[in-house]
VEXTI-404777 format. One record per residue: residue in three letters; x negated, z negated, y negated of N, C-alpha, C in turn. Coordinates in steps of 0.2 Angstrom, whole numbers, plus 2048, in hexadecimal, padded with zeros to 3 digits. Layout:
! residues N
   type   n.u   n.w   n.v   ca.u   ca.w   ca.v   c.u   c.w   c.v
    ala     X     Z     Y      X      Z      Y     X     Z     Y
...
END
This chain:
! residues 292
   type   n.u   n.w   n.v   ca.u   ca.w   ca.v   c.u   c.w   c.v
    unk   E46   D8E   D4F    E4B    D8D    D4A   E4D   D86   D48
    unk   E4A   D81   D4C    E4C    D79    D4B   E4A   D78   D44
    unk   E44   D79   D42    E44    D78    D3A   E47   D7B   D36
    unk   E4B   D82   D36    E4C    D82    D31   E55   D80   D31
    unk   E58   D7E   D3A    E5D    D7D    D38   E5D   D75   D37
    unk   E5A   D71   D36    E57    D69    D34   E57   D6C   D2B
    unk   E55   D70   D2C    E56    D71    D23   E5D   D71   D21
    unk   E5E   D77   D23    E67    D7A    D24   E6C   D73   D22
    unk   E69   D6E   D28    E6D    D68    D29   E6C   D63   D22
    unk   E65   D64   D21    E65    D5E    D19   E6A   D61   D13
    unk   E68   D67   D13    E6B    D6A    D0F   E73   D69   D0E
    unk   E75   D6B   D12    E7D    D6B    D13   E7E   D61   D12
    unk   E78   D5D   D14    E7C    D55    D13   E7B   D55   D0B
    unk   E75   D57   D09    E74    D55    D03   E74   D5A   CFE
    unk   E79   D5C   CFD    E7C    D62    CF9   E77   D68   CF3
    unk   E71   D67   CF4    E6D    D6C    CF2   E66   D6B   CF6
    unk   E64   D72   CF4    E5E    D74    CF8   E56   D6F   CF2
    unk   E5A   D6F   CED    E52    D6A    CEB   E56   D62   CEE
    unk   E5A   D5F   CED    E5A    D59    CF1   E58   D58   CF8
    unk   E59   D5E   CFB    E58    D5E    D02   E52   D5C   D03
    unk   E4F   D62   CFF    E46    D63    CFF   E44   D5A   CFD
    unk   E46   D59   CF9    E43    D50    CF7   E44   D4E   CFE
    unk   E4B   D4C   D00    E4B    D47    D06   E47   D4B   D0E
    unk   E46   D50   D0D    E41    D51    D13   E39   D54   D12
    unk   E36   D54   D0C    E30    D55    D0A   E2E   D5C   D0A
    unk   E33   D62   D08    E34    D68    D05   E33   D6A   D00
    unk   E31   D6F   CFA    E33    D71    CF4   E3A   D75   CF6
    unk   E3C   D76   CEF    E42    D7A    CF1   E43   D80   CF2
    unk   E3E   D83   CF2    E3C    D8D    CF4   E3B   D8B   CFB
    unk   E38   D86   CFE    E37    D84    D06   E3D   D84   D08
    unk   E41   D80   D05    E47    D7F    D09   E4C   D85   D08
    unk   E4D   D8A   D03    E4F    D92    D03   E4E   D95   D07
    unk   E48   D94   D07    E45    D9B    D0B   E44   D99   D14
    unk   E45   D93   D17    E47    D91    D1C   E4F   D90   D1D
    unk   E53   D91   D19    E5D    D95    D17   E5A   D9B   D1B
    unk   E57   D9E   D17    E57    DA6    D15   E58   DA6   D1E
    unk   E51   DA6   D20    E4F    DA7    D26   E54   DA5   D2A
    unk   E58   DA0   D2B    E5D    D9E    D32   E65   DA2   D2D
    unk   E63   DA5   D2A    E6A    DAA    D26   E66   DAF   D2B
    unk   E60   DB2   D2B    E60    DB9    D2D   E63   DB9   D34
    unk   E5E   DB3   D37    E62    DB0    D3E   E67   DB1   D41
    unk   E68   DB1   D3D    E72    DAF    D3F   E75   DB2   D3E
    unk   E73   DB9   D37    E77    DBE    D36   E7C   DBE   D31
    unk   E7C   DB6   D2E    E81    DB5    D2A   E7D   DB2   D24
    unk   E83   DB1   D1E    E80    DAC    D1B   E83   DA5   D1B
    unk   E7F   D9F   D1A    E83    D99    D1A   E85   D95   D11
    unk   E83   D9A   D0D    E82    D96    D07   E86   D9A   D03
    unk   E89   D97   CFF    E8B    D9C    CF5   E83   D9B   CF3
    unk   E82   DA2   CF0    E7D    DA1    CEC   E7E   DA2   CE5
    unk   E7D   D9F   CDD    E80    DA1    CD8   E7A   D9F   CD2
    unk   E77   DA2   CD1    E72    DA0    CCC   E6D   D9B   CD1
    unk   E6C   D95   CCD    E64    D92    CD3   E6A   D8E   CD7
    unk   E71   D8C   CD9    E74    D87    CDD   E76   D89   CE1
    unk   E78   D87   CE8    E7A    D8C    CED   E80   D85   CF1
    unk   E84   D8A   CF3    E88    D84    CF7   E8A   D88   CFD
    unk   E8D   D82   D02    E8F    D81    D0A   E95   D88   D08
    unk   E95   D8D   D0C    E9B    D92    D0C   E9F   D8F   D13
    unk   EA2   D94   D15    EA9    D8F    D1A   EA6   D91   D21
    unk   E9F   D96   D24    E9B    D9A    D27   E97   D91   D27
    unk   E94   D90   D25    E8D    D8A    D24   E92   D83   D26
    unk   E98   D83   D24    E9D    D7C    D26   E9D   D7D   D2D
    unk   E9F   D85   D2F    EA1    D83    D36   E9A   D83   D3A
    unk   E93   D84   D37    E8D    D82    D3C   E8D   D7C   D3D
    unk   E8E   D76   D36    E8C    D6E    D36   E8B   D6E   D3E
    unk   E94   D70   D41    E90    D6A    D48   E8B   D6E   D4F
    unk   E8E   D73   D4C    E88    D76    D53   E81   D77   D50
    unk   E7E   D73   D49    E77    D75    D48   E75   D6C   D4B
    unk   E7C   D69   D4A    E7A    D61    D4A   E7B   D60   D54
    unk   E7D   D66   D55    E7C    D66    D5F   E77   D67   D62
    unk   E73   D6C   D5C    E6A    D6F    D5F   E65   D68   D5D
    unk   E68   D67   D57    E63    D5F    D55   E63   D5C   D5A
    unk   E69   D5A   D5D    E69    D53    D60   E68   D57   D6A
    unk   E69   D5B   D6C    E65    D5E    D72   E5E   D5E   D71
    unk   E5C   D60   D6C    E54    D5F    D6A   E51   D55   D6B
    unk   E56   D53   D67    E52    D4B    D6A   E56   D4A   D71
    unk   E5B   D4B   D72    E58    D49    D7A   E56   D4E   D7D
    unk   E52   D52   D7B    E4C    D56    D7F   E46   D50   D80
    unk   E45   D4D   D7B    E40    D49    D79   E3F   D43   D7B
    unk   E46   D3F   D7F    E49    D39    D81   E44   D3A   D89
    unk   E40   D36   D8C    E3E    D38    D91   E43   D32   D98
    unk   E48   D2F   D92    E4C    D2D    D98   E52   D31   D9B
    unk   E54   D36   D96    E58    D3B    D97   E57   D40   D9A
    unk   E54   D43   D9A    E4F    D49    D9F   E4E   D46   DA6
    unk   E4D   D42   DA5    E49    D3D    DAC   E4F   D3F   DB3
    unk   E56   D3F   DAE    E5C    D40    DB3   E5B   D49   DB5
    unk   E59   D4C   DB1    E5D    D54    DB3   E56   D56   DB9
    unk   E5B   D58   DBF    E58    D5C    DC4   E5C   D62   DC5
    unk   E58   D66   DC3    E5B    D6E    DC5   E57   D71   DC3
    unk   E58   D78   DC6    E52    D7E    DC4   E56   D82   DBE
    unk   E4F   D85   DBB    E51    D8C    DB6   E4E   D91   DB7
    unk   E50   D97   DB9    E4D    D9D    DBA   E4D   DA0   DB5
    unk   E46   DA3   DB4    E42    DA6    DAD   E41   DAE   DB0
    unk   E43   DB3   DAE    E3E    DBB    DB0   E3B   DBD   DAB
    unk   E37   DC1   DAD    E33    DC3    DA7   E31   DCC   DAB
    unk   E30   DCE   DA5    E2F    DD7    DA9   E26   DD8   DA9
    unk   E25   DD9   DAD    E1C    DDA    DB1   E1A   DDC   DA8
    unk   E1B   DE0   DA4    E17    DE1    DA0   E14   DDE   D98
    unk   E1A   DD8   D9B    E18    DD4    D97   E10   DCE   D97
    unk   E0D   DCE   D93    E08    DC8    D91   E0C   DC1   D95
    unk   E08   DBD   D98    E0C    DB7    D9A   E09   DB2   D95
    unk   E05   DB0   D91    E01    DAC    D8D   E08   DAA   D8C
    unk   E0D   DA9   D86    E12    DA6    D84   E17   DA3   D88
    unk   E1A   DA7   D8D    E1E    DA5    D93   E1C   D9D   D96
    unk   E13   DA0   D97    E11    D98    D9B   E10   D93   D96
    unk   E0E   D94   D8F    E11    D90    D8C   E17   D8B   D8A
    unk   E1A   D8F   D89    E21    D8D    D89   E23   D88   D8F
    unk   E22   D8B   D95    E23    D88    D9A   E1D   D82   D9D
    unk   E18   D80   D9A    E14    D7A    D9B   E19   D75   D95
    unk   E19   D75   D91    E1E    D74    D8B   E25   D71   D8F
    unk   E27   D76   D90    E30    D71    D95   E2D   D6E   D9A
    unk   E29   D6F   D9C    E28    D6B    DA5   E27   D65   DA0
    unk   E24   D62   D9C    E21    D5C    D98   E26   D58   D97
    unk   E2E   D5C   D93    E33    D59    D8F   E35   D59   D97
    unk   E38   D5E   D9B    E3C    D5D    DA1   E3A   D5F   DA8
    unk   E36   D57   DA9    E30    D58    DAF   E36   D59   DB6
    unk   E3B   D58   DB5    E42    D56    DBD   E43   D5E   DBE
    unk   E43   D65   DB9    E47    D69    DBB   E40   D6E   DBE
    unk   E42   D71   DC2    E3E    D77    DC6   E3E   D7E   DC3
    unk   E37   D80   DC0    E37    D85    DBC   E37   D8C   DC2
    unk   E3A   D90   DC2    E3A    D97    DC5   E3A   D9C   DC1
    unk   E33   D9F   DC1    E31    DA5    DBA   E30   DAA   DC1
    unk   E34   DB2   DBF    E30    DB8    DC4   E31   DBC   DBC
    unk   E2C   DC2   DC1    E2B    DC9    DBC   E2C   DCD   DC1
    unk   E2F   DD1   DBD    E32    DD7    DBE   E32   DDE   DBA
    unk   E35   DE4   DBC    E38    DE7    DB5   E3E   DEA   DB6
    unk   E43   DE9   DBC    E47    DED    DBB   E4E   DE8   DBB
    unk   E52   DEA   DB9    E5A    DE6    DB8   E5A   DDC   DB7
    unk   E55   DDD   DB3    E55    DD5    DB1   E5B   DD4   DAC
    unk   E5C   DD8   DA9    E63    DD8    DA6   E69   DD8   DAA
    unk   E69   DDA   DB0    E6D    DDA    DB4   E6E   DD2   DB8
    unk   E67   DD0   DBA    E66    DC9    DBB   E6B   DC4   DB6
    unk   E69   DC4   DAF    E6D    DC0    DAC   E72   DC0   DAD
    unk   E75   DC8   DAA    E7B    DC7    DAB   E80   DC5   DB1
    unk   E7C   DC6   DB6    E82    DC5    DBE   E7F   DBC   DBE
    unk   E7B   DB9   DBB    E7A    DB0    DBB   E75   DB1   DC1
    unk   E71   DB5   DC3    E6B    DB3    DC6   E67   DB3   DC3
    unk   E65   DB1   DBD    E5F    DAE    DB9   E63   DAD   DB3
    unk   E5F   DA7   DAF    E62    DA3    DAA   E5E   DA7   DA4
    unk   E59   DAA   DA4    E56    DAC    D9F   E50   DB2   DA0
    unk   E50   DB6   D9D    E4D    DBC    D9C   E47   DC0   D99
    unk   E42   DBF   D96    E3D    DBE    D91   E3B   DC5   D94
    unk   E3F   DCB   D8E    E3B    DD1    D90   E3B   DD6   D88
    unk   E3C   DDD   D8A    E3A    DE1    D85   E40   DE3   D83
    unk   E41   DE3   D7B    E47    DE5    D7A   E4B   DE9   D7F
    unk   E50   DEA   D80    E56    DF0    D86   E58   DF5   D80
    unk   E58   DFB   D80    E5A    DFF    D7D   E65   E01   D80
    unk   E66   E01   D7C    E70    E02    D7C   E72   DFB   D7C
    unk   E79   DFB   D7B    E7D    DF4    D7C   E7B   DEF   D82
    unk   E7C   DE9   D80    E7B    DE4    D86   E83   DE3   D88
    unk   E82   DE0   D8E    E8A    DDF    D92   E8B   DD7   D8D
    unk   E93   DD8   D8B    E94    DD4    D89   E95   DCB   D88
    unk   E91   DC9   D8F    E92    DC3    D91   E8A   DC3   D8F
    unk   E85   DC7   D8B    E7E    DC7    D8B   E7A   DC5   D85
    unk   E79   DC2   D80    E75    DC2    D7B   E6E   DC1   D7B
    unk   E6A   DC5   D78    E65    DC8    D75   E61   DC5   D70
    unk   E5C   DBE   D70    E56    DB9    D6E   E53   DBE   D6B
    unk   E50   DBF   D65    E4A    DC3    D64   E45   DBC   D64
    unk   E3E   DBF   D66    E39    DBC    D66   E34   DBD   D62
    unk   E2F   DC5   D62    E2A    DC7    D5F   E2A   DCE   D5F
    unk   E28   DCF   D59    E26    DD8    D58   E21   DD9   D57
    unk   E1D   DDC   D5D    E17    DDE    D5B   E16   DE5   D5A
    unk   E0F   DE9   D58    E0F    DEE    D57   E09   DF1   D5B
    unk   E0B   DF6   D5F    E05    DFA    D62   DFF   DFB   D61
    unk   DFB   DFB   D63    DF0    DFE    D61   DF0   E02   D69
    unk   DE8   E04   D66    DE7    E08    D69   DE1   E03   D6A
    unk   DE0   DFF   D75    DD9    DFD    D75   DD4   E03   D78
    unk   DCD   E01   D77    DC8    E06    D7B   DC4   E02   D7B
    unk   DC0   E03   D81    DBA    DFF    D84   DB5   E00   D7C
    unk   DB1   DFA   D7A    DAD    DF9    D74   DA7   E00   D72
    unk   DA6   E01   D77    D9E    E05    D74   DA3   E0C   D73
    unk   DA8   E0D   D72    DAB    E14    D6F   DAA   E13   D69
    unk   DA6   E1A   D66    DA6    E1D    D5E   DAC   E1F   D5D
    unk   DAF   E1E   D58    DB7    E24    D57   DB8   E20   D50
    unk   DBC   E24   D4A    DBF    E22    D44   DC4   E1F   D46
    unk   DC9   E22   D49    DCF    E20    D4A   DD3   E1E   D52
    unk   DD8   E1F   D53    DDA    E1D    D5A   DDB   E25   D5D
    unk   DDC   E2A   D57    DDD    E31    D5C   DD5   E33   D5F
    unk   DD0   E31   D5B    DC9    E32    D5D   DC7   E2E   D64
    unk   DCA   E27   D62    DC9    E23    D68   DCD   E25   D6E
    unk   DD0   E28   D6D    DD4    E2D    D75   DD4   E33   D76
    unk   DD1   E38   D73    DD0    E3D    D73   DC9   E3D   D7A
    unk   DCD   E41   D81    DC9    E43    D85   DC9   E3A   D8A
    unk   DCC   E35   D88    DCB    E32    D8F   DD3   E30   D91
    unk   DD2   E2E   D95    DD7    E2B    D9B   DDB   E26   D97
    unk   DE2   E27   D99    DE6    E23    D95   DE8   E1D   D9A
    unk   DE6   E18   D99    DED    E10    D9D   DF3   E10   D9A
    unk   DF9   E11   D9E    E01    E10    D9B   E04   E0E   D9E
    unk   E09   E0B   D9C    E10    E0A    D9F   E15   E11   DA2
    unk   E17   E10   DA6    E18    E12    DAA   E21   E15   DA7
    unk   E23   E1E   DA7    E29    E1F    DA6   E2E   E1D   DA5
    unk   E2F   E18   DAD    E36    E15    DAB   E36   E0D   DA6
    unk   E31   E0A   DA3    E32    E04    DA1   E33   E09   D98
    unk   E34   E01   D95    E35    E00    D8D   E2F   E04   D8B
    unk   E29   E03   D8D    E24    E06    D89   E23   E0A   D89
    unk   E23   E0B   D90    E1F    E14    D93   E25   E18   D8C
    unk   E2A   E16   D8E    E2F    E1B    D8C   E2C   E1D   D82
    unk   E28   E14   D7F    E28    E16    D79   E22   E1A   D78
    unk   E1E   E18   D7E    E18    E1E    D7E   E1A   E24   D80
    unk   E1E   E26   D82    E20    E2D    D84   E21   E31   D7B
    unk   E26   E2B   D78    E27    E2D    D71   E24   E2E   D6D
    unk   E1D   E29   D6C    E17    E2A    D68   E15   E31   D6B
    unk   E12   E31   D6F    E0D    E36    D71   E12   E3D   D6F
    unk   E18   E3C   D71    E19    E44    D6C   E1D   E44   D67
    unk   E1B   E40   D63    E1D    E40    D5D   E16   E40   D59
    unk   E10   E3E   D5C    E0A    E40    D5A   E04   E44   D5A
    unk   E0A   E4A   D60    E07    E4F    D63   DFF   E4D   D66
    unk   E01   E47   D67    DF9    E47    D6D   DFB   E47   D75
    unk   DF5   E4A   D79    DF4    E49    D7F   DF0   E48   D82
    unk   DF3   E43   D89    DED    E3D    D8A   DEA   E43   D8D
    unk   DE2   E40   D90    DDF    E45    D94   DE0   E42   D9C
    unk   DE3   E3E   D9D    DE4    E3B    DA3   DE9   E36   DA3
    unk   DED   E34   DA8    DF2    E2F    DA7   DF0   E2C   DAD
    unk   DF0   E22   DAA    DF0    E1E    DB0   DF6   E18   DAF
    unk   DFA   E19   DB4    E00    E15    DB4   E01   E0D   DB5
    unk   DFF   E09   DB0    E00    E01    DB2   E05   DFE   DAD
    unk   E06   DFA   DB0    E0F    DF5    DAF   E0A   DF0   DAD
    unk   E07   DED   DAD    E05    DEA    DAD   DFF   DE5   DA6
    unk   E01   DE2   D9E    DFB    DE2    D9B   DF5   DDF   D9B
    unk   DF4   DDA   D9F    DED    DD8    DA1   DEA   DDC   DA4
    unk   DED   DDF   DAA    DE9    DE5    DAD   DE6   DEA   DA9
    unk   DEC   DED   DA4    DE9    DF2    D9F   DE3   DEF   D9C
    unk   DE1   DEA   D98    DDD    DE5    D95   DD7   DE8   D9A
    unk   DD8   DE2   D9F    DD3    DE3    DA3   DCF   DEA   DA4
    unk   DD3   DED   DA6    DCE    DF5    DA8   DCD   DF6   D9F
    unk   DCE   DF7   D9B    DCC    DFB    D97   DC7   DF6   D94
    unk   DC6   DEF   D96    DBF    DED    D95   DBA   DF0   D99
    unk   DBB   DF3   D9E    DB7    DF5    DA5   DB5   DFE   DA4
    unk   DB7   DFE   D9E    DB7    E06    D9D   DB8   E0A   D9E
    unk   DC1   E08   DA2    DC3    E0E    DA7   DC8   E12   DA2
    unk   DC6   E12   D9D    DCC    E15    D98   DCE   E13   D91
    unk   DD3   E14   D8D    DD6    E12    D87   DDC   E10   D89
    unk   DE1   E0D   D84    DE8    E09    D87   DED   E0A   D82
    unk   DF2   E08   D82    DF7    E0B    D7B   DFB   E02   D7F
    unk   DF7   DFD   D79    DFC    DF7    D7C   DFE   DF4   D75
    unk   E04   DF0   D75    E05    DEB    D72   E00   DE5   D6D
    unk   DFF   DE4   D69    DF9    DE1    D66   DFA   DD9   D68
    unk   DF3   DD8   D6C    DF6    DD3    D73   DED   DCE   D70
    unk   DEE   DC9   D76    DE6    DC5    D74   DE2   DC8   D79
    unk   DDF   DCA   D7A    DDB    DCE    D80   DD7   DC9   D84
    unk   DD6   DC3   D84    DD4    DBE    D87   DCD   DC2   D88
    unk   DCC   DC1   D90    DC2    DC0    D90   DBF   DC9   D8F
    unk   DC5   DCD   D8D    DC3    DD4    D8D   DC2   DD5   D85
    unk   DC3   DCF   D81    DC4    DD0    D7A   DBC   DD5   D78
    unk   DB8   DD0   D7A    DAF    DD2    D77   DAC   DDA   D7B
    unk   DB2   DDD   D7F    DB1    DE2    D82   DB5   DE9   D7D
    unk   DBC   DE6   D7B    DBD    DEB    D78   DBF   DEC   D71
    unk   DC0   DF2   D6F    DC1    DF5    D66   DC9   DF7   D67
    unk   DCE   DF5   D61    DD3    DF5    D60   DD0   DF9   D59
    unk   DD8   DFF   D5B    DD8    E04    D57   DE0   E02   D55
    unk   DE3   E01   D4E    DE9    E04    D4C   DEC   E0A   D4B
    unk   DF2   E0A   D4D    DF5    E13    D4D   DF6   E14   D45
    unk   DF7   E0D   D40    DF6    E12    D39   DFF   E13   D39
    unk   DFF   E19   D35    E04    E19    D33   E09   E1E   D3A
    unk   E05   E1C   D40    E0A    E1E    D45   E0A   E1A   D4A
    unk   E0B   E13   D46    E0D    E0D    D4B   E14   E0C   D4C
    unk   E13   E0B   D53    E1B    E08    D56   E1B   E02   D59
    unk   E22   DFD   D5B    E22    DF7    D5B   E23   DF6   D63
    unk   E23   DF0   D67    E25    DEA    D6B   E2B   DE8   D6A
    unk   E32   DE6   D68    E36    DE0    D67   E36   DDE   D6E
    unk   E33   DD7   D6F    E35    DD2    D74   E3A   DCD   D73
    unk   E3E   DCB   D76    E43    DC5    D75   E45   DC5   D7C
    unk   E4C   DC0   D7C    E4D    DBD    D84   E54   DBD   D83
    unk   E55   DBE   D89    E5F    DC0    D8D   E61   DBB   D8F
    unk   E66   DBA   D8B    E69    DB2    D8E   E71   DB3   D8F
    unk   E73   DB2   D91    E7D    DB2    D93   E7F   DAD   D8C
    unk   E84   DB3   D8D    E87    DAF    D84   E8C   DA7   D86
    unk   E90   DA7   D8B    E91    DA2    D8F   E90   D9F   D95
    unk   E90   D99   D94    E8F    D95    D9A   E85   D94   D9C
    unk   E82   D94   D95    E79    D93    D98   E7A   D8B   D95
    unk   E77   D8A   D9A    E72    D81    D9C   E71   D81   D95
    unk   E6F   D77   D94    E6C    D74    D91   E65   D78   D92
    unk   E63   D76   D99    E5E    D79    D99   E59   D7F   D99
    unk   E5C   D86   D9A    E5C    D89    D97   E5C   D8C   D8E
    unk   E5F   D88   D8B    E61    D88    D81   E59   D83   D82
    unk   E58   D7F   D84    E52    D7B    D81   E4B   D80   D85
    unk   E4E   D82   D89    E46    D87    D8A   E45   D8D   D88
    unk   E4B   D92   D84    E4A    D97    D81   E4A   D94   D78
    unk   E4C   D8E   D77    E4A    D88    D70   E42   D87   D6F
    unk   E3F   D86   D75    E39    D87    D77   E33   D8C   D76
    unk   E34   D91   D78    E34    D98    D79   E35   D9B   D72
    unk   E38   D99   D6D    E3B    D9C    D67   E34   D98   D64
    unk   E33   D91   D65    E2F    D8E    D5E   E28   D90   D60
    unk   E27   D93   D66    E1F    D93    D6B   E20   D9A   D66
    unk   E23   D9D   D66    E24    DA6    D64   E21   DA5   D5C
    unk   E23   DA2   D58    E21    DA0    D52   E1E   D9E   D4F
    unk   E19   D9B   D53    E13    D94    D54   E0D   D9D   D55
    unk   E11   DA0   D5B    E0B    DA3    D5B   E0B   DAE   D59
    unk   E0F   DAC   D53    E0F    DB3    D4F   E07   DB5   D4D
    unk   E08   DBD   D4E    E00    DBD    D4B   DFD   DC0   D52
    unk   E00   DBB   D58    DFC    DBE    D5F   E01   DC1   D63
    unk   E00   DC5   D6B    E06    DC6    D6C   E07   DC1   D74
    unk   E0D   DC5   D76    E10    DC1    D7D   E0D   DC2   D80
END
């Protein structure tokens, strides 16, 4: 969100979104449509809008200075004499069925800006939420929680990805119920976010696997199902060196999603923490299109 609340900001000094666009090298649909999107954000609007003008509403007045406190935290992210002083750790969890591509980016990326603090990432899958909340980890990168969060908790979204169906390559099938029909399923496992959306797919599409095999885990799943040991019901992910191995089937009009984003205490999170879930947001953005 740094550009578009850098827009936000021109916008709001220089009283329209076409002069904005001139002073930072915008057209003025660029500069709306980067509103639009830190309005969806946020949940609110920050403008009057009235024919083509739009003005600061009293919502947009009271962001000026907290969009003007992520600006200037960002450049002294950038200060390599300021960083140089912070010594402390951040603990980062992540739930085992997540893809780590993105995480360890994100996190080669802060070690660079803030080489002094000590990075601590686990996985997991049970009560990471409950880690945040009690302040045993600063941050959370998992799959959406279904029901209310506890109220000292707020909810990042990151990415939406949408289910496929992979099979080892030399499988003939039209579709993904062809391609599973008669072999062995890899899944997640009952108690996690997924297993449970696979519980719901599969009967709400009246299929049955011919075999179930229980993994928490997406590389693994990858993995075997380049080795032939089955089909898989995952997240539309990068398959890394199992890519040239396998056939990715769409569910079509019986796709379901992933919502991934990360758990942060609504009070009392670090500088450093806000600049590596800052991070993590722009890495997430950079790489839509592929998954976690």
């Amino acid at each position: 969100m740094l550009r578009e609340i850098e827009t936000f900001l021109a916008a709001a000094r220089y009283g329209t979104f076409t002069e904005a666009g001139q002073r930072i090298g915008l057209t003025q649909s660029a500069v709306s449509e980067q509103i639009r999107r830190l309005e969806d954000y946020l949940g609110y609007r920050l403008f009057f809008r009235t024919g083509r003008s739009a003005t600061l509403n009293a919502d947009g007045q009271d962001l000026i200075p907290l969009a003007d406190q992520v600006v200037a935290l960002v450049a002294e992210m950038r200060r390599r004499d300021s960083v140089s002083e912070i010594r402390t750790t951040l603990r980062v969890g992540t739930v085992a069925s997540l893809h780590s591509g993105l995480i360890a980016r994100t996190m080669l990326t802060f070690h660079r800006v803030f080489p002094k603090v000590t990075l601590r990432s686990t996985r997991g899958e049970d009560d990471l939420l409950g880690q945040v909340e009690r302040e045993e980890l600063d941050l959370a990168v998992v799959i959406q929680p279904s029901g209310d969060l506890p109220g000292n908790v707020l909810w990042h979204p990151l990415l939406t990805k949408p289910f496929v169906l992979i099979a080892p390559l030399g499988i003939e099938a039209a579709d993904w119920r062809g391609a599973m029909a008669g072999r062995p399923l890899l899944r997640y496992d009952h108690s996690t976010i997924s297993g449970r959306q696979i519980d719901t797919f599969l009967g709400r599409t009246g299929t049955v696997a011919a075999d179930n095999i229980w993994i928490n885990y997406l590389d693994t799943m990858i993995a075997l199902v380049g080795e032939g040991m089955g089909v898989a019901l995952i997240p539309d992910s990068d398959l890394g060196p199992a890519a040239d191995r396998i056939r990715v089937f769409p569910l079509g009009a019986d796709t379901f999603h992933r919502h991934v984003g990360v758990l942060a205490r609504r009070n009392g999170t670090s500088r450093e923490a806000e600049a590596f879930l800052a991070l993590l947001q722009d890495e997430a953005r950079r790489e839509i299109g592929t998954c976690i």
